[in-house]
C-alpha positions as CSV (number, residue, x, y, z in Angstrom):
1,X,-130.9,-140.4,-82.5
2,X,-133.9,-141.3,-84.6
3,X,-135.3,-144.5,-85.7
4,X,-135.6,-143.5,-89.4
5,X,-133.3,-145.3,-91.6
6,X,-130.2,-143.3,-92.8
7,X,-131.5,-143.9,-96.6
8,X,-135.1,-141.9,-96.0
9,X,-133.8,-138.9,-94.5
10,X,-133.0,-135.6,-96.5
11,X,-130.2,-133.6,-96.5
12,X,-131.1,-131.5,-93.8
13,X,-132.3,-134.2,-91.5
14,X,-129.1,-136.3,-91.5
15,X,-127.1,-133.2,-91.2
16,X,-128.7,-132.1,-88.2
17,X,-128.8,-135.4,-86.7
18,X,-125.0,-136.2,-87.6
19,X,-124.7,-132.8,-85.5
20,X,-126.3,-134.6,-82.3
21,X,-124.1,-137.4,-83.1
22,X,-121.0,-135.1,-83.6
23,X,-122.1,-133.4,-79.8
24,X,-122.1,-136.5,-78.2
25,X,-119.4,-138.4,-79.0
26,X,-117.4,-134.8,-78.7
27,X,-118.5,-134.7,-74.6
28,X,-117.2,-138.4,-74.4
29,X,-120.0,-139.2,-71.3
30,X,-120.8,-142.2,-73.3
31,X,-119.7,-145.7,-73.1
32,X,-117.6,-147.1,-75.1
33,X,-120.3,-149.6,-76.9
34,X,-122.6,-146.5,-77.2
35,X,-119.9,-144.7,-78.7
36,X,-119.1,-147.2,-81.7
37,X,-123.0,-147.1,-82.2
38,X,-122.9,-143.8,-82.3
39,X,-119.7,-143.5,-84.4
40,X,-121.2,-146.0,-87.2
41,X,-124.3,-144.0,-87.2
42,X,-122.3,-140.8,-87.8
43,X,-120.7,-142.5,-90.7
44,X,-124.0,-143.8,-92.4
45,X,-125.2,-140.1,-92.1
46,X,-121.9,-138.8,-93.4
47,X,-122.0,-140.8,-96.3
48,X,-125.9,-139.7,-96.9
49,X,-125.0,-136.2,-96.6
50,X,-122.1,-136.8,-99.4
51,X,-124.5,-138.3,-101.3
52,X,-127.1,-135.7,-101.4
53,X,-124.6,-133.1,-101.7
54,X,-123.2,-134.8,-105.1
55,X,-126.9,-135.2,-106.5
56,X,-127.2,-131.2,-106.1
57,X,-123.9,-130.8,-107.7
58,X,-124.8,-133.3,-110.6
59,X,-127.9,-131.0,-111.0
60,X,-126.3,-127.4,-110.8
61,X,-123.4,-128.7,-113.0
62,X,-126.0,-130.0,-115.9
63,X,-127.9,-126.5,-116.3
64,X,-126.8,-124.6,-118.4
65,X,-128.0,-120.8,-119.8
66,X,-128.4,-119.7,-123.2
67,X,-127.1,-116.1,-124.8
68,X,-129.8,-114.8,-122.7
69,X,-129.5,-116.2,-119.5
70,X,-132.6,-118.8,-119.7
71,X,-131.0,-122.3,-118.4
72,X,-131.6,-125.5,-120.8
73,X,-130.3,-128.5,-120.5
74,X,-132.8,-129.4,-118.0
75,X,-136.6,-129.4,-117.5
76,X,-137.9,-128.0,-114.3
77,X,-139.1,-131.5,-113.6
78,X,-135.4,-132.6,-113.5
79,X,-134.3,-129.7,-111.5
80,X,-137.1,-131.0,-108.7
């Protein structure tokens, strides 16, 4: 488990560390405080991962392509 705060971390980071959590608390050699601090971590980085995963959609979903295939409806700026 790392010390950076759920909120900072990207997609990828808080997936991978919700899979250490996940790994853990699945071999049940914890204790049972450890495992509620591990559980509520595993929650904050759910919820982060459903977060980032809804910004992506919110992105794909508002491009759009013309007749000819070019998307608008975006900059690349936004897309970043």
């Amino acid at each position: 488990m790392t010390d950076t705060p759920v909120t900072e971390m990207s997609f990828e980071q808080a997936m991978a560390e919700l899979e250490q959590v996940l790994g853990q608390l699945e071999r049940g050699d914890v204790a049972l405080d450890q495992s509620i601090t591990l559980y509520e971590r595993g929650a904050a980085l759910k919820a982060r991962c459903e977060a980032k995963l809804k910004e992506a959609e919110e992105k794909v979903a508002a491009i759009t392509l013309d007749n000819e295939g070019n998307p608008t409806g975006t900059t690349p700026a936004d897309i970043q």
